[in-house]
N, C-alpha and C positions, 0 to 999 in steps of 0.2 A: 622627173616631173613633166618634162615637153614632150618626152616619149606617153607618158599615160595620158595626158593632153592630148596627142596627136590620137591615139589611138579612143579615147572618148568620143572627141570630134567624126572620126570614120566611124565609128556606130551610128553617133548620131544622124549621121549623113543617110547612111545606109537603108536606118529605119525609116526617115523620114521620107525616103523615095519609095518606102513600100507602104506607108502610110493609107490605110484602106479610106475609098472615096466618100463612103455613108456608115452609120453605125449598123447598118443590116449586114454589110461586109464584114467589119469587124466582129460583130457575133457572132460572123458563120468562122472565119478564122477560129476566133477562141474557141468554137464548139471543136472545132478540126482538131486543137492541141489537146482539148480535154480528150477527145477519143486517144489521144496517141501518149496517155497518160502522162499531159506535159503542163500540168496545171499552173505550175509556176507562171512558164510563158503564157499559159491563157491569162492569169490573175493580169500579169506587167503587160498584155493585147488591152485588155479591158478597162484599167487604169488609165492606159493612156487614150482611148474613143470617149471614157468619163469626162479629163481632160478637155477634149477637143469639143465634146457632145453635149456632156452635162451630166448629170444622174436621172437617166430613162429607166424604166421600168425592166426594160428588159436588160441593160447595164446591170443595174443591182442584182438583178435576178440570176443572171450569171454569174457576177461576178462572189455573193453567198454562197453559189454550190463549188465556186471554184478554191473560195478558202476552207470549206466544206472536207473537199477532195484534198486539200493539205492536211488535212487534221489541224484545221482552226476555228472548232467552232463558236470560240469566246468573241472572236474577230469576225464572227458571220451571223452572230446575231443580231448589232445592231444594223446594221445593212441590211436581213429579212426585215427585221422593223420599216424599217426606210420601202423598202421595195410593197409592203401593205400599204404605206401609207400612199406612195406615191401612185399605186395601181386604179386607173378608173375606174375595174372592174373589180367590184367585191368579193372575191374569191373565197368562198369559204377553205380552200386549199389553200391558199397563199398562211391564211392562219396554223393550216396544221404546220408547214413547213417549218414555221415560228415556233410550235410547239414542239416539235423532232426536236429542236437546236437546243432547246434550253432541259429535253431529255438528256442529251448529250452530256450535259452540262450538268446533270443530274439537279435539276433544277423545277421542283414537283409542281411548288406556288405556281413560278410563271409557268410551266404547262398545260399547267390548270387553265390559269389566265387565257390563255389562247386557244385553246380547245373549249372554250366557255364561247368565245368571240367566234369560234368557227361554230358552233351548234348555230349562237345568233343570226352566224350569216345563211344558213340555210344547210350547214352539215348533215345529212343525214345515212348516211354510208359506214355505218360503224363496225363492219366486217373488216373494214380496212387498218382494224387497233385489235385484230385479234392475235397479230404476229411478236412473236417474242421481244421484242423490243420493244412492247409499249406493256409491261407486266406490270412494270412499276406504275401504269394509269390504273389499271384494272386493278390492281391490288392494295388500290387508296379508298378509301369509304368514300370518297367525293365521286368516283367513278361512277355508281350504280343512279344515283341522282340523275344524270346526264345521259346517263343509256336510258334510264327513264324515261326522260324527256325525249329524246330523239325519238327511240319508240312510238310513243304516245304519237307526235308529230305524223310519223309515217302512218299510223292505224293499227298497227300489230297489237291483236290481242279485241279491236273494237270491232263493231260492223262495218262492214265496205258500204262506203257513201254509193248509191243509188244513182244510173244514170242511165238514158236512152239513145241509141244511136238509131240510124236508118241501114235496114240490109242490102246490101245489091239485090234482092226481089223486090226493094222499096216496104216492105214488112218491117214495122219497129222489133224493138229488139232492147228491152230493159234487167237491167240486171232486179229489180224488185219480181220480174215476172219469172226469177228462176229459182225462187225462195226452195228452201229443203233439199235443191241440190249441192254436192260439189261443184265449186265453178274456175273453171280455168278461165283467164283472161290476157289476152297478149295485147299491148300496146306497140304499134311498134308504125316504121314510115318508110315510104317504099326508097326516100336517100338514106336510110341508114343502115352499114351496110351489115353491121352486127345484128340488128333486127332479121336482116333476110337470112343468116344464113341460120338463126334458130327456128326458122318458120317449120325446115325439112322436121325437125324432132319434134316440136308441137303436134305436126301431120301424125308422128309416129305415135303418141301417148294416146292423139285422136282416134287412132285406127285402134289400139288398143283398147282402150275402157269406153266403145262410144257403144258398144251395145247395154252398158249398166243405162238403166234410165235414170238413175240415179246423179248420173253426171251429163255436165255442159259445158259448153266449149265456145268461146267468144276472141275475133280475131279484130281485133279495134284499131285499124289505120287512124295517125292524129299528126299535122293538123292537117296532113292531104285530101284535097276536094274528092268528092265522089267522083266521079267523070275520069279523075287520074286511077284512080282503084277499080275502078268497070273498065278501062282499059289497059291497065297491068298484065294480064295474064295473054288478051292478043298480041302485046308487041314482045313482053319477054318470054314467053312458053312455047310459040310456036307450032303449037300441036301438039306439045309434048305432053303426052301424061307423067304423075309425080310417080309412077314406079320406074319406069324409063332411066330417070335420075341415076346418070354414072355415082358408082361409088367414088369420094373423094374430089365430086367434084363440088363447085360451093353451089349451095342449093336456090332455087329460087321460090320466089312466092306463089307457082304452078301450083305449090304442094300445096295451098291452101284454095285453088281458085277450081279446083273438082267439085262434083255434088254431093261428093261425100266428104268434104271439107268441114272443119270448124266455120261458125256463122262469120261472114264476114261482113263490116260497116265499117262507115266513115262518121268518125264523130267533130261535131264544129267547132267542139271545144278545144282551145291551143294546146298542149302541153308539152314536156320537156322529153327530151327519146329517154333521159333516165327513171322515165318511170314503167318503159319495157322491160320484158325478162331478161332481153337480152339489153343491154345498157352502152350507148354510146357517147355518151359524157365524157368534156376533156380538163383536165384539171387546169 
């Protein structure tokens, strides 16, 4: 007994002097064992910064995927609970997370429940429940209701709301004024970096269908000032024309700042880069 005593006491010692200084340490720690597929020691890392820290946000959040990564997901549901409630930021993610867990669990009711609360919070990404693991949502009558709804939310299926920007010729530029065409539309912002590098394939589709008169092509920086988009293509193009563009390398917004480019404006209106084609949204 004084031997497993003695030797208790020398762990604790041990820990204790590697005891990480702030809880951002301690989560980079835990992340480190979870790469090194050592979930244990991240779960008893995590428990003890709870200990010391409290129940944060990013605590519980780790510390869910870490019982997760055990195969516990009976022991990681209430804890996602906890990490919802305790998050300042309403994530409609944080809800699906909830809803994975009690998949797990084979647990349809509360799936429901929480993929009901993620729609409420603003879900609308439902590409991301086409993957075989969520069959059992899609394959419940309650399912179709709620792609409904998202749907509907997004506009699929209604007319595109009506809106006018200003062009770098200073020329308005209304989507009501393109009535009877096809109409391409790219949102996108010159810090995102997912946005630039689909600019080069817009160029491409542009260069392809732009002699149908039939079709239009609209390239809507949001929420950057005009003044930064009139001055885009001098500081990062260089001179370069968009054929130039090495293959494979990531491409820049040159491709759209030629004269035979899709229309480009800046519109004043805020919105989210996840409503670009190309999407930069973090969950």
């Amino acid at each position: 007994m004084k031997r497993l005593m003695g030797i208790f006491c020398m762990c604790f010692l041990l820990l204790g002097g590697m005891l990480p200084a702030d809880e951002a340490e301690v989560l980079g720690k835990a992340e480190q064992l979870s790469k090194q597929k050592k979930p244990a020691a991240a779960l008893e890392l995590l428990e003890s910064g709870i200990r010391q820290f409290g129940e944060t946000e990013g605590f519980l959040a780790a510390k869910f995927q870490a019982l997760l990564d055990l195969g516990l997901p009976k022991e990681a549901l209430p804890i996602a609970i906890r990490r919802v409630e305790k998050a300042e930021r309403k994530s409609p993610w944080h809800c699906i997370a909830v809803m994975e867990i009690c998949l797990k669990l084979n647990d349809l009711d509360g799936a429901f429940t929480w993929l009901n609360r993620a729609v409420e919070r603003g879900f609308l990404d439902y590409s991301e429940l086409a993957g075989g693991e969520y069959s059992a949502l899609r394959n419940d009558p309650r399912y179709a209701p709620i792609l409904g709804a998202i749907k509907s939310r997004i506009g699929i299926g209604s007319p595109a709301r009506d809106f006018t920007v200003t062009l770098l010729s200073k020329d308005p530029f209304s989507l009501a004024g393109q009535k009877g065409k096809v109409v391409l539309i790219d949102f996108w912002a010159t810090w995102c970096p997912p946005c630039r590098e689909g600019i080069i394939h817009l160029k491409e589709y542009y260069d392809l269908f732009k002699a149908r008169a039939s079709r239009s092509s609209a390239s809507v920086s949001m929420p950057t000032a005009a003044k930064s988009i009139s001055t885009w293509p001098q500081k990062n193009c260089n001179g370069r024309s968009p054929s130039r563009e090495r293959p494979g390398k990531t491409p820049s917004p040159c491709s759209t700042a030629s004269t035979s480019s899709p229309l480009i404006g800046s519109s004043t209106a805020a919105g989210p880069c996840a409503t670009s084609a190309s999407t930069c949204a973090t969950r």
